[in-house]
N, CA, C and O atoms as a GROMACS GRO file, in nm:
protein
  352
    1UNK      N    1  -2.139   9.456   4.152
    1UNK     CA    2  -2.035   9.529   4.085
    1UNK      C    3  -2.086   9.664   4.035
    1UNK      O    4  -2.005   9.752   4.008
    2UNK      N    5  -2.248   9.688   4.018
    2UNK     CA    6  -2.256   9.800   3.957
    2UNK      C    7  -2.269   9.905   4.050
    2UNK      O    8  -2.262  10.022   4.013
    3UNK      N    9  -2.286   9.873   4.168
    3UNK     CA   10  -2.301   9.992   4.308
    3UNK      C   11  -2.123  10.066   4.303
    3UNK      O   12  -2.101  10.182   4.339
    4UNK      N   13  -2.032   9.988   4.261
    4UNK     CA   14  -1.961  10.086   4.236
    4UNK      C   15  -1.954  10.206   4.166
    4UNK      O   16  -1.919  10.311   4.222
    5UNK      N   17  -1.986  10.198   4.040
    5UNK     CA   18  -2.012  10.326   3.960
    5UNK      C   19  -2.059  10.432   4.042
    5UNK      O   20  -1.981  10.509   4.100
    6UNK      N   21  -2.219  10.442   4.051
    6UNK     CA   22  -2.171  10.530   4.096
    6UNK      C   23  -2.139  10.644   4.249
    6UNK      O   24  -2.147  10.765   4.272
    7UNK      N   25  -2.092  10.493   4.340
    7UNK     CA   26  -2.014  10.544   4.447
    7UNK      C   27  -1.896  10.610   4.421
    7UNK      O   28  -1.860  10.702   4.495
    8UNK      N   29  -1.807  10.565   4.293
    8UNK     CA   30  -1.692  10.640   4.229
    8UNK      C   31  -1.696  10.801   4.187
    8UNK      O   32  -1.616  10.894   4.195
    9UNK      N   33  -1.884  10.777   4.120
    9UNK     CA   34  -1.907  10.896   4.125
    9UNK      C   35  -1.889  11.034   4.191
    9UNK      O   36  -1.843  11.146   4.172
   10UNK      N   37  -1.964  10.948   4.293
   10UNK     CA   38  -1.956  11.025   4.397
   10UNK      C   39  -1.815  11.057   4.454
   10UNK      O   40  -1.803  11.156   4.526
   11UNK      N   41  -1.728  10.993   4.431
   11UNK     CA   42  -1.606  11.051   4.493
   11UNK      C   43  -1.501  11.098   4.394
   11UNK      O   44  -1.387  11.100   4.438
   12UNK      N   45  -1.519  11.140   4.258
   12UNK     CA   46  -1.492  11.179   4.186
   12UNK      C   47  -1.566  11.317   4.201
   12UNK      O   48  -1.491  11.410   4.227
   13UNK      N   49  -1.663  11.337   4.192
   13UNK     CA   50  -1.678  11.486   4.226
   13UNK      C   51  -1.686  11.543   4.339
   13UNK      O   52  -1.690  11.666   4.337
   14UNK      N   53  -1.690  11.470   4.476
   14UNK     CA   54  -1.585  11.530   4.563
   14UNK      C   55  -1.462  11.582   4.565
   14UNK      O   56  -1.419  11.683   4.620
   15UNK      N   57  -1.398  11.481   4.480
   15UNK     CA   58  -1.238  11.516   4.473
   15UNK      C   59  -1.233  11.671   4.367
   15UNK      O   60  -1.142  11.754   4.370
   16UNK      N   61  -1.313  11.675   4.311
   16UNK     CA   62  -1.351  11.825   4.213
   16UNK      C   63  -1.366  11.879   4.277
   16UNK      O   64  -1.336  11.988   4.227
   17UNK      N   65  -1.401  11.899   4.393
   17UNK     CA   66  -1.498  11.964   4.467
   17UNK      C   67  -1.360  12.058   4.574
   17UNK      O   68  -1.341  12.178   4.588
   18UNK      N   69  -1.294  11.954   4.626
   18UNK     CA   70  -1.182  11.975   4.716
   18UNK      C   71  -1.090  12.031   4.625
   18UNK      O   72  -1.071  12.151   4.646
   19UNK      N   73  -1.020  11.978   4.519
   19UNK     CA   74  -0.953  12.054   4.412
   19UNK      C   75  -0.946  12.195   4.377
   19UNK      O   76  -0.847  12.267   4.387
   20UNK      N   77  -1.108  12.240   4.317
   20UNK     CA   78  -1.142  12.356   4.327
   20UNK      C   79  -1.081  12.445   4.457
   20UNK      O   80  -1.014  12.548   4.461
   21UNK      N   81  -1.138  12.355   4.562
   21UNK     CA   82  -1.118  12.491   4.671
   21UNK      C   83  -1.004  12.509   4.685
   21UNK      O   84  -0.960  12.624   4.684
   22UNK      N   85  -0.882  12.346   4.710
   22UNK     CA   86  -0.756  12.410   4.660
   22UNK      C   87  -0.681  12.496   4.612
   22UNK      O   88  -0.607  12.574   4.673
   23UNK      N   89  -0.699  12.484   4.474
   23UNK     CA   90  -0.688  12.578   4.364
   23UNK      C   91  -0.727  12.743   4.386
   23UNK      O   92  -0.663  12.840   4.347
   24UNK      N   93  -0.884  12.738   4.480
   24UNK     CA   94  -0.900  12.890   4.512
   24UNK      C   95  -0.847  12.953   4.629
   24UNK      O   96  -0.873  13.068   4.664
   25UNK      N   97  -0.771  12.872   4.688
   25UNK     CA   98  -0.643  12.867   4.819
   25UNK      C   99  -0.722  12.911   4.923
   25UNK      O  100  -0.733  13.021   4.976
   26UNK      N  101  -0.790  12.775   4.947
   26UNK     CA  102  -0.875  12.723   5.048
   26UNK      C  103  -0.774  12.664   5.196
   26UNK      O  104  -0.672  12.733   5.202
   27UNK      N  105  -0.778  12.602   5.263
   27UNK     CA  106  -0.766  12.588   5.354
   27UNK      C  107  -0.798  12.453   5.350
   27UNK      O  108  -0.904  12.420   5.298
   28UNK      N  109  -0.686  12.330   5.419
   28UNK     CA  110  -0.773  12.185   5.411
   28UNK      C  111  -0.898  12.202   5.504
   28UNK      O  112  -1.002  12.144   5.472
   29UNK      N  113  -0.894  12.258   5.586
   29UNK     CA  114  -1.028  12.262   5.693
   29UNK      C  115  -1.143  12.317   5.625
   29UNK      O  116  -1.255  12.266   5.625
   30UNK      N  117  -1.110  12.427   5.566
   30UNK     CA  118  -1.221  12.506   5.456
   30UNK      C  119  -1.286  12.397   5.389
   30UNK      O  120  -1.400  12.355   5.410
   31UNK      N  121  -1.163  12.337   5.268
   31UNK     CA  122  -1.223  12.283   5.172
   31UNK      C  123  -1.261  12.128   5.232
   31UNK      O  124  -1.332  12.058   5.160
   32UNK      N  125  -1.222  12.083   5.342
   32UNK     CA  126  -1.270  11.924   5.376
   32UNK      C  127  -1.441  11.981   5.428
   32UNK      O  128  -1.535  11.905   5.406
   33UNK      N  129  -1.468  12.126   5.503
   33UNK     CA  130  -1.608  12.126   5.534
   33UNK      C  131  -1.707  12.192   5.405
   33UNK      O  132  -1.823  12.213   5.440
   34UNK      N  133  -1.677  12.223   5.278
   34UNK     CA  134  -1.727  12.244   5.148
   34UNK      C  135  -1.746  12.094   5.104
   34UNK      O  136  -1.853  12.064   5.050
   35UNK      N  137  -1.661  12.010   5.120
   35UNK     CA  138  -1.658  11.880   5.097
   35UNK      C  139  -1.786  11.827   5.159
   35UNK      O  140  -1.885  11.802   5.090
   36UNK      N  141  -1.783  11.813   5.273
   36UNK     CA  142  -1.914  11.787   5.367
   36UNK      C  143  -2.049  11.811   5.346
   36UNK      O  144  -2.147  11.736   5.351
   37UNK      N  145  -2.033  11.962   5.316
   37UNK     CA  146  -2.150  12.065   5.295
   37UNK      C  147  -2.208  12.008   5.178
   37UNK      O  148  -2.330  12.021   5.161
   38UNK      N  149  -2.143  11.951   5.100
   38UNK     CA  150  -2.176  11.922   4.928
   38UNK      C  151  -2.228  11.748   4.939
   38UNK      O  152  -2.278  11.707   4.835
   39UNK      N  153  -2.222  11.681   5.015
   39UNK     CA  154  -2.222  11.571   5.090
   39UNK      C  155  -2.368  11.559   5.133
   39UNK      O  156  -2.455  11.476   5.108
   40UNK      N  157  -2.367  11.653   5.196
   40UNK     CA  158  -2.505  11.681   5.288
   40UNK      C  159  -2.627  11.700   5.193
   40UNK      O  160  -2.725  11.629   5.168
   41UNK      N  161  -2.588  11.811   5.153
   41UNK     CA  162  -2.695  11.846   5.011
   41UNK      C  163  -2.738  11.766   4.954
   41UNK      O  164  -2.859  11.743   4.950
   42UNK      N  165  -2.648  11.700   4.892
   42UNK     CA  166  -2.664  11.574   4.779
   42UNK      C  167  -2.746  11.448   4.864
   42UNK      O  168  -2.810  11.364   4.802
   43UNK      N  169  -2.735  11.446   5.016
   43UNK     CA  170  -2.794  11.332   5.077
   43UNK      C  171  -2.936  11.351   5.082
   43UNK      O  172  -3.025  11.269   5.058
   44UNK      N  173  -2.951  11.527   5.131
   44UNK     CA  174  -3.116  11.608   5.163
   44UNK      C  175  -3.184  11.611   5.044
   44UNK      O  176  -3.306  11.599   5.047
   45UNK      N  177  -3.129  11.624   4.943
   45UNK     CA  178  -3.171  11.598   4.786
   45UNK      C  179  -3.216  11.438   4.803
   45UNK      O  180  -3.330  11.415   4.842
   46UNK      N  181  -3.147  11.355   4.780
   46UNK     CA  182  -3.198  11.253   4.741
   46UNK      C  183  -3.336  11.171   4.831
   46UNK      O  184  -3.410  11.081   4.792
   47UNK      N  185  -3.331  11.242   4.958
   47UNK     CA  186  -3.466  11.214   5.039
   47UNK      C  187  -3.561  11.277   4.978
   47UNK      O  188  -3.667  11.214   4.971
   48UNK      N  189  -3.557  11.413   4.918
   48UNK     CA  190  -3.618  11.484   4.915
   48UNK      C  191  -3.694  11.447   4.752
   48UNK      O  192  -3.813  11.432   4.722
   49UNK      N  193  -3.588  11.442   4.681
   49UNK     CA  194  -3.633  11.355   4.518
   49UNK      C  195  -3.699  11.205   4.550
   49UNK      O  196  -3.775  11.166   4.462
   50UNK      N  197  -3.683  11.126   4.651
   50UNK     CA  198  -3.756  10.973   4.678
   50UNK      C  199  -3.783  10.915   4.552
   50UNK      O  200  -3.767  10.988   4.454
   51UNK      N  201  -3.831  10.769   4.531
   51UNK     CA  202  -3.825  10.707   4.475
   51UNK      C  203  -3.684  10.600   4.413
   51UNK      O  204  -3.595  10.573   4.494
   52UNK      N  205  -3.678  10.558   4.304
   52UNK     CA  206  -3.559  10.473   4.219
   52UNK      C  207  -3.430  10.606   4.226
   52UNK      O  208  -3.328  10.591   4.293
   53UNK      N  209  -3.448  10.684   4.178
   53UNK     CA  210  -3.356  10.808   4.116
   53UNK      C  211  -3.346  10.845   4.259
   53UNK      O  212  -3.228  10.811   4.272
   54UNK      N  213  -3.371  10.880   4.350
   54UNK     CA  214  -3.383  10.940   4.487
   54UNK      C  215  -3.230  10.830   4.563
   54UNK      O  216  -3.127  10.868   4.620
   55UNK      N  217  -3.278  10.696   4.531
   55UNK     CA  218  -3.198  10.576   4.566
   55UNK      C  219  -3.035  10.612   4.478
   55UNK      O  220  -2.948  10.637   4.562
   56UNK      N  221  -3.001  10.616   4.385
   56UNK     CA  222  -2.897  10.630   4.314
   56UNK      C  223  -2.850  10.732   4.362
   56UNK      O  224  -2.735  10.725   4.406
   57UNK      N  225  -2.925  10.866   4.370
   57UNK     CA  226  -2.853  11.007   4.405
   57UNK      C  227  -2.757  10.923   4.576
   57UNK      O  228  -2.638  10.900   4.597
   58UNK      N  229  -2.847  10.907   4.638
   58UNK     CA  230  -2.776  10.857   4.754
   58UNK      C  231  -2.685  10.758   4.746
   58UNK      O  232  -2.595  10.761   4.830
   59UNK      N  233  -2.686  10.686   4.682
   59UNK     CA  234  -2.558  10.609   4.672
   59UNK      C  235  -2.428  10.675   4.617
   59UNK      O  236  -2.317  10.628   4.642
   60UNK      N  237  -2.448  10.785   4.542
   60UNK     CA  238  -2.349  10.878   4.499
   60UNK      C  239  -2.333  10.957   4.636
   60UNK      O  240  -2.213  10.976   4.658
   61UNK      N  241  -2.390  10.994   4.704
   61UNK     CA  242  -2.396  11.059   4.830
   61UNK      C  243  -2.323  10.918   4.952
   61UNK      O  244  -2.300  10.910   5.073
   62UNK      N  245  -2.316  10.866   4.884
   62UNK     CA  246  -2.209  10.786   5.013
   62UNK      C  247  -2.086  10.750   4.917
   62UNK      O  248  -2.023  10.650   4.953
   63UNK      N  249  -2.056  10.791   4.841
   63UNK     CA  250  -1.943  10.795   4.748
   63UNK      C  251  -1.901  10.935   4.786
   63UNK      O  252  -1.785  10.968   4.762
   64UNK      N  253  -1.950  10.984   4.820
   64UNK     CA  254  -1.891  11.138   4.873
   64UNK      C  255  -1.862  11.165   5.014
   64UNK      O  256  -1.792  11.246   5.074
   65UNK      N  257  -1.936  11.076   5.045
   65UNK     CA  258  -1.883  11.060   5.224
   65UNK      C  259  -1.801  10.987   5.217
   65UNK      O  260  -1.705  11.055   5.252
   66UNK      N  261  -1.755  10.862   5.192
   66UNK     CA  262  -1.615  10.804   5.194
   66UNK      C  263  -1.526  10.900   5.114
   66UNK      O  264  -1.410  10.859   5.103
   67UNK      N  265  -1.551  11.008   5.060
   67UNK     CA  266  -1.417  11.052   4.992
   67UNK      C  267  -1.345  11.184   5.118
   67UNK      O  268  -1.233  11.235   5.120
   68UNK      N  269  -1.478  11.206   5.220
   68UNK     CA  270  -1.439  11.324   5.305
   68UNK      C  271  -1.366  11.233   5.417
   68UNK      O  272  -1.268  11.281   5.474
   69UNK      N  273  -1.402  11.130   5.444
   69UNK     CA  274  -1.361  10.988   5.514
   69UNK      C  275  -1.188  10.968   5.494
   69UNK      O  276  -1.102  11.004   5.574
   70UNK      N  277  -1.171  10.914   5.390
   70UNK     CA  278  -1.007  10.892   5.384
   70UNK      C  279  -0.945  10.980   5.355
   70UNK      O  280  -0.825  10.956   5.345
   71UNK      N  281  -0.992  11.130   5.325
   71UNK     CA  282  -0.955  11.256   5.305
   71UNK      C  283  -0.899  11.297   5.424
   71UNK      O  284  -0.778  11.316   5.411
   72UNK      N  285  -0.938  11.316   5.532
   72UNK     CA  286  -0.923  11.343   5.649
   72UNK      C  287  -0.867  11.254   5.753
   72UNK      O  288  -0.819  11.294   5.859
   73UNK      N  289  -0.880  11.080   5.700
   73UNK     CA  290  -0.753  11.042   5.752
   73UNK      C  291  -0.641  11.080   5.670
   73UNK      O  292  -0.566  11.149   5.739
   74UNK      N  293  -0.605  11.067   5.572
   74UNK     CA  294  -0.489  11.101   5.502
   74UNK      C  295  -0.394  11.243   5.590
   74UNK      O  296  -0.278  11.256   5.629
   75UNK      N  297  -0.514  11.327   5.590
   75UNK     CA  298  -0.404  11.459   5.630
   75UNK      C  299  -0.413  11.444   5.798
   75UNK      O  300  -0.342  11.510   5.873
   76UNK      N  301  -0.476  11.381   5.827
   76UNK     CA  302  -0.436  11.309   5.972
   76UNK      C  303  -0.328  11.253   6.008
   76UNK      O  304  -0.252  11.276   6.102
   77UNK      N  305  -0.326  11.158   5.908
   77UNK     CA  306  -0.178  11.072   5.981
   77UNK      C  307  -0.067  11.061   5.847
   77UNK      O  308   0.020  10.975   5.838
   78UNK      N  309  -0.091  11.159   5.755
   78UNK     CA  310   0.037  11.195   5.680
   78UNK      C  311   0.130  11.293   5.712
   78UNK      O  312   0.068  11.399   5.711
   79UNK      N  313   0.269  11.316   5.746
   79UNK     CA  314   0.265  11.411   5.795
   79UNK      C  315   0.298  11.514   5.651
   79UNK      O  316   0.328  11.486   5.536
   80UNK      N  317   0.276  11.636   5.719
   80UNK     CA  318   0.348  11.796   5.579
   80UNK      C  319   0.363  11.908   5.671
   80UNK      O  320   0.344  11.930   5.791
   81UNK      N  321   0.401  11.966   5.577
   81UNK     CA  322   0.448  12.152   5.618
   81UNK      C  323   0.324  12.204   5.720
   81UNK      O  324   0.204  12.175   5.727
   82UNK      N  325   0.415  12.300   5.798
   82UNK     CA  326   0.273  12.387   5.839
   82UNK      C  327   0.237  12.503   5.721
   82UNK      O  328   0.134  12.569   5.717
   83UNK      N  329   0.341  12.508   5.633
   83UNK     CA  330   0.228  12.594   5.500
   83UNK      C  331   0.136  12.482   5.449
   83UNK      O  332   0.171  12.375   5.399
   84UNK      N  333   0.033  12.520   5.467
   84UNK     CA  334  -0.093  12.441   5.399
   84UNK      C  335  -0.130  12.491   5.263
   84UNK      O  336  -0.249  12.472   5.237
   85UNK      N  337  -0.068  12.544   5.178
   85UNK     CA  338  -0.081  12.576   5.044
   85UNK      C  339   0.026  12.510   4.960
   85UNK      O  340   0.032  12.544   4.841
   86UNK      N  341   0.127  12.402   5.015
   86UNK     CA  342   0.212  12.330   4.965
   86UNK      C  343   0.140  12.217   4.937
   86UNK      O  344   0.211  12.132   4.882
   87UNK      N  345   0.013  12.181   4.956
   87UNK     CA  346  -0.024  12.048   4.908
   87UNK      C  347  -0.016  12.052   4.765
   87UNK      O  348   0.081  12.010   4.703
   88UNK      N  349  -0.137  12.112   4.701
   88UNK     CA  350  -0.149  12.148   4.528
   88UNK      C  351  -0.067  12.275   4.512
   88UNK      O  352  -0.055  12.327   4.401
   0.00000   0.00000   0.00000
C-alpha cells in the first residue's frame, strides 16, 4: 500500500506539470512531450542519485509515466474541438 504514495506523487506533479503548460497555451502535443521530458529527467536522476533515495525518486518516475500514459489515451479516444485551447 505504501508504493502508492509516492507513485501519486509522481502523477500529481505531472498533472502540474501539463496544467502549467496549459495555462501558458501550450499545445496538448507540446505539453504531453514537456510531460515526457520531465519523466525522463526524473528517471536519469534517479540512476544517477543510486542507492535507497535513487529507488523512491524512480518510483515517482513511474508515477509520471502512467500519468503521460492515460493522458494520451484520454485525448485519443475522447473526442473535442479542433480548437485545442478549449480544454482548460
Amino acid at each position: 500500500m505504501d508504493i502508492f504514495i509516492p507513485i501519486g506523487i509522481g502523477f500529481v506533479i505531472n498533472l502540474v506539470v501539463f496544467i502549467v503548460c496549459k495555462i501558458l497555451k501550450q499545445s496538448n502535443n507540446k505539453s504531453l512531450l514537456l510531460c515526457l521530458i520531465s519523466f525522463i529527467a526524473v528517471l536519469l536522476s534517479s540512476f544517477i542519485i543510486g542507492s535507497w533515495l535513487g529507488m523512491g525518486i524512480g518510483v515517482i518516475s513511474s508515477g509520471m509515466l502512467i500519468f503521460v500514459i492515460l493522458t494520451v489515451l484520454v485525448i485519443a479516444f475522447v473526442p473535442h474541438n479542433k480548437d485545442d485551447s478549449t480544454l482548460i
